[in-house]
VEXZALUM-910429 format. One record per residue (C-alpha): residue in one letter; residue number from 1; x, y negated, z negated. Coordinates in steps of 0.1 Angstrom, whole numbers, plus 5000, padded with zeros to 4 digits. Layout:
N
<r:A	k:NUM	px:X	py:Y	pz:Z> $
...
***
This chain:
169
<r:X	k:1	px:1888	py:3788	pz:1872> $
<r:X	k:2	px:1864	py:3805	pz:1895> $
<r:X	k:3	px:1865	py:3794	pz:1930> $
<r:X	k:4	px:1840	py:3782	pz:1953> $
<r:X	k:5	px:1826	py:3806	pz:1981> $
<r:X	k:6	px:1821	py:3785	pz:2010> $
<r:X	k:7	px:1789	py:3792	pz:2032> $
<r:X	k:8	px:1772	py:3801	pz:2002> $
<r:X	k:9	px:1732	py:3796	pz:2011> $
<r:X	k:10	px:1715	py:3792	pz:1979> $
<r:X	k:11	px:1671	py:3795	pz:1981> $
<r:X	k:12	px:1666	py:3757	pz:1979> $
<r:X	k:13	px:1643	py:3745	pz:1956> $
<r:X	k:14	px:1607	py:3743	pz:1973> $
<r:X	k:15	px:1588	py:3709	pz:1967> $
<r:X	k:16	px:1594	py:3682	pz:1941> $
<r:X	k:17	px:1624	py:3700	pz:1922> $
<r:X	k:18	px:1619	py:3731	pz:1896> $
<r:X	k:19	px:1589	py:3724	pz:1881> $
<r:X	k:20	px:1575	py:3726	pz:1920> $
<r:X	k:21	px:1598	py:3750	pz:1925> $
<r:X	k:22	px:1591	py:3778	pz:1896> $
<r:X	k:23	px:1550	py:3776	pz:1908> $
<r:X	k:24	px:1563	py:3782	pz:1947> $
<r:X	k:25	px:1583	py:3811	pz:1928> $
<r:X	k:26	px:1554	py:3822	pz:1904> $
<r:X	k:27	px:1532	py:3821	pz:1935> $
<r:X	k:28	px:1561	py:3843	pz:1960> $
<r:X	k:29	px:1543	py:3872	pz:1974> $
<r:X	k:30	px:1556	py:3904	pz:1992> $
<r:X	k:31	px:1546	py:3906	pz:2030> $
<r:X	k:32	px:1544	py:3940	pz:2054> $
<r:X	k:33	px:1568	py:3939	pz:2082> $
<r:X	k:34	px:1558	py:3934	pz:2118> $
<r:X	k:35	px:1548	py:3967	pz:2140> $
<r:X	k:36	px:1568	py:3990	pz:2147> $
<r:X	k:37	px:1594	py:3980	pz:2115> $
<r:X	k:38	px:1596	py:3991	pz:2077> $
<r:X	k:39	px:1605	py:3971	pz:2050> $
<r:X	k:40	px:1629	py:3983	pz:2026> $
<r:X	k:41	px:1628	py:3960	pz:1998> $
<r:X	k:42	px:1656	py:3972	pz:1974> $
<r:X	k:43	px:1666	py:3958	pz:1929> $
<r:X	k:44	px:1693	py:3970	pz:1907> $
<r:X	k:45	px:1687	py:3971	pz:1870> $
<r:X	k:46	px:1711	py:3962	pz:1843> $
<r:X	k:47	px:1710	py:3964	pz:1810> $
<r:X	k:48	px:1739	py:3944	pz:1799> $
<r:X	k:49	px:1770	py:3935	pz:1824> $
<r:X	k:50	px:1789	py:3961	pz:1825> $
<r:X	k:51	px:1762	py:3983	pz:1810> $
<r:X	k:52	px:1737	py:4009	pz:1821> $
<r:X	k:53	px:1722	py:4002	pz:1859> $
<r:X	k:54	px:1696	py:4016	pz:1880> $
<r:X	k:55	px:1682	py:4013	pz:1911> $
<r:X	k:56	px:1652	py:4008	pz:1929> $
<r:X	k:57	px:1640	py:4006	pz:1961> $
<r:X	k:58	px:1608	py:4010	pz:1979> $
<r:X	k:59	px:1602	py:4018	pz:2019> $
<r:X	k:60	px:1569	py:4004	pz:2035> $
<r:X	k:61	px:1558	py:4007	pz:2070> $
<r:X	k:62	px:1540	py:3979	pz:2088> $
<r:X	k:63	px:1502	py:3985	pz:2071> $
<r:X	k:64	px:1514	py:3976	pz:2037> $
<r:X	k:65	px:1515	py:4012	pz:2025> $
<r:X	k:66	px:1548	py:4028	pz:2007> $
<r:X	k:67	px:1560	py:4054	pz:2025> $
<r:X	k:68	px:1590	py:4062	pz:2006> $
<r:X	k:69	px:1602	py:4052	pz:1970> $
<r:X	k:70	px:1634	py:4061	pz:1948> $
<r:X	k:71	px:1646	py:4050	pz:1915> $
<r:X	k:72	px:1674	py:4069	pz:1889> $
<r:X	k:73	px:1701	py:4057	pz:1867> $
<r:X	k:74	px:1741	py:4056	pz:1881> $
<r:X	k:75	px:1758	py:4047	pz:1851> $
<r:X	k:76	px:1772	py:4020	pz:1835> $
<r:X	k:77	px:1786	py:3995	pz:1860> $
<r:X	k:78	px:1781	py:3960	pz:1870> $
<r:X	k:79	px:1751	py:3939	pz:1881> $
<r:X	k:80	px:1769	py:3929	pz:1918> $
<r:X	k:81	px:1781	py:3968	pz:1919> $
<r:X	k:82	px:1743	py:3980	pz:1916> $
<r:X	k:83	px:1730	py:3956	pz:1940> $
<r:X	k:84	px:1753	py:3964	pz:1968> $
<r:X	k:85	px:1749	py:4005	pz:1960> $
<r:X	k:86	px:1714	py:4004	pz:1958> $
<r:X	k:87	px:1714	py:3986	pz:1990> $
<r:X	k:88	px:1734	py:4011	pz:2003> $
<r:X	k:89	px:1711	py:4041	pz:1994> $
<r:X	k:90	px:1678	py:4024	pz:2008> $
<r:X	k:91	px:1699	py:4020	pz:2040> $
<r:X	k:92	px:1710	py:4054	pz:2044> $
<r:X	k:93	px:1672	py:4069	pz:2035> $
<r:X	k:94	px:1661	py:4049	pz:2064> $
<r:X	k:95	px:1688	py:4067	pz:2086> $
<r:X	k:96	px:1680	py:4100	pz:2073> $
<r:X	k:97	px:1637	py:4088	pz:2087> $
<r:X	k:98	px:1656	py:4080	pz:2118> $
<r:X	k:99	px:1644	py:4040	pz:2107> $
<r:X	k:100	px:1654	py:4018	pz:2147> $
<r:X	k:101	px:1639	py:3984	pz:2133> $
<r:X	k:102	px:1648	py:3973	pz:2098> $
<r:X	k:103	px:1631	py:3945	pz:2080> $
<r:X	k:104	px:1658	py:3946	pz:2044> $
<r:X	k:105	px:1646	py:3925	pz:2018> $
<r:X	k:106	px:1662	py:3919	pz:1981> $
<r:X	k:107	px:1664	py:3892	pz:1951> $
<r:X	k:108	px:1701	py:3888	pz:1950> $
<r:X	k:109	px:1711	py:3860	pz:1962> $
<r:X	k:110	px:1751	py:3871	pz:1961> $
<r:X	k:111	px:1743	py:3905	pz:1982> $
<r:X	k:112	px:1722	py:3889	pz:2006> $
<r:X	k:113	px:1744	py:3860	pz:2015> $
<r:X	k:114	px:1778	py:3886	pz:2014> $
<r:X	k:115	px:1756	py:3908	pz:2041> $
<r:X	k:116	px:1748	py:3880	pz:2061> $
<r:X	k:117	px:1785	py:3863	pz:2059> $
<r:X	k:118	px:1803	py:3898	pz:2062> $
<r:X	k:119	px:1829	py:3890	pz:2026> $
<r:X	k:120	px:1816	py:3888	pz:1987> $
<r:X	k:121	px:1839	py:3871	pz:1963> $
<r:X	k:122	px:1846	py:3898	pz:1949> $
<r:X	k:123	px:1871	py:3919	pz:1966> $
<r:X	k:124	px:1863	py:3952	pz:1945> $
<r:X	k:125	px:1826	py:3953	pz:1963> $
<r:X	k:126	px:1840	py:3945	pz:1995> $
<r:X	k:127	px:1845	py:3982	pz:2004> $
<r:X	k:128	px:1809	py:3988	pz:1995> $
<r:X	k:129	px:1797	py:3954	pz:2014> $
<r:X	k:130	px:1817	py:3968	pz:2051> $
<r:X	k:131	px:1798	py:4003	pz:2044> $
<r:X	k:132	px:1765	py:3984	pz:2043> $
<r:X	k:133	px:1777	py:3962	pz:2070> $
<r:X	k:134	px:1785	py:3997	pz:2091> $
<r:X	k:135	px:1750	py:4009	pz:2085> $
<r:X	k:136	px:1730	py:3978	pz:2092> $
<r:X	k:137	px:1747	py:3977	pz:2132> $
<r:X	k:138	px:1733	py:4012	pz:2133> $
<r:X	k:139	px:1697	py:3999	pz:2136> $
<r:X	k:140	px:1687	py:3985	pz:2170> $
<r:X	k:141	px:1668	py:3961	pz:2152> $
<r:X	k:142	px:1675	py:3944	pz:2116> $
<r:X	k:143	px:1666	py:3917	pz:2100> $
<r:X	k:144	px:1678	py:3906	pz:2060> $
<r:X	k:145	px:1656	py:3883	pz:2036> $
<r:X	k:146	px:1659	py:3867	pz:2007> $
<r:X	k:147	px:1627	py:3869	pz:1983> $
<r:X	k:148	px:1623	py:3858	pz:1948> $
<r:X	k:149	px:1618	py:3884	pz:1923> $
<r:X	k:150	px:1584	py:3873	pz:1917> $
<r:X	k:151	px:1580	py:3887	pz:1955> $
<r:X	k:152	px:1598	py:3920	pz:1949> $
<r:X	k:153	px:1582	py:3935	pz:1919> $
<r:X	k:154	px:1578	py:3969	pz:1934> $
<r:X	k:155	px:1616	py:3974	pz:1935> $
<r:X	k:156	px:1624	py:3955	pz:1901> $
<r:X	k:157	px:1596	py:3977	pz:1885> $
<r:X	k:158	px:1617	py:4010	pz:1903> $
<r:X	k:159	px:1653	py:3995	pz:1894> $
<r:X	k:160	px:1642	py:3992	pz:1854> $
<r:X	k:161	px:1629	py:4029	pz:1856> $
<r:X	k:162	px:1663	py:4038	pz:1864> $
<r:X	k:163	px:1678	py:4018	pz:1841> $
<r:X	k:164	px:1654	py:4036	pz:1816> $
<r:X	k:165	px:1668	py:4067	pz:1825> $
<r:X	k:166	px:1633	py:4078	pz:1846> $
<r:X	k:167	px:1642	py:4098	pz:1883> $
<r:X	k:168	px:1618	py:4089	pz:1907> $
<r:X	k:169	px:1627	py:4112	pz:1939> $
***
């Protein structure tokens, strides 16, 4: 029996239930950050669970335009694994641009609630999810999002090139 993870903060359904809700999803669109931050908006791909993943993740400054972008397979590992190591990797590119305000955005619901909470269920990502943590008080400014896939095609579209076996820098 799996056991519930209290605090969990779920996207609630927008409107009249999920009719109203898959059109608000259908109609989710990506947004630039504010001045002065960049966006990294970050996807893992799986093709199966356990099965081949990739990652994808995308860095755009506050006009919109990509600025950085990376996408390559890492193997055959889980869908929660991928998610927190892909975050991992868009956080330490920012680093390395010497990145001081953060605007992180992904579609996984379980990654972006275990970064905002500090724990994950799953105590064999929770190593991975206190490196993230470690990285994200490095920024003097940082803010996390949930977004719908339907908002975050760039990354999905870079996650299944990885999967696919295609290296993007």
């Amino acid at each position: 029996m799996k056991g519930i993870w209290e605090g969990l903060s779920i996207p609630p359904f927008i409107g009249d239930g999920p009719e109203a809700n898959l059109r608000k999803r259908v109609a989710c669109k990506w947004h630039p950050p504010g001045k002065g931050w960049l966006k990294l908006n970050f996807d893992g791909a799986s093709r199966g669970n356990p099965r081949v993943v990739g990652i994808g993740c995308s860095i755009h400054n506050w006009e919109g335009k990509e600025i950085f972008l990376r996408a390559h397979p890492i193997g055959i590992k889980t869908n929660n694994w991928v998610e927190l190591v892909t975050l991992l990797e868009g956080l330490n590119l920012c680093k390395k641009m010497g990145v001081k305000n953060l605007d992180i955005e992904g579609d996984s619901t379980i990654t972006i609630n275990a970064l905002r909470k500090g724990s994950i269920p799953n105590w064999r990502l929770n190593s991975l999810l206190t490196w993230a943590i470690e990285l994200c008080k490095g920024y003097e400014r940082f803010m996390i999002n949930h977004i719908y896939r339907e908002g975050n095609k760039r990354a999905h579209e870079l996650a299944n090139l990885g999967a696919d076996d295609i290296h993007l820098p």
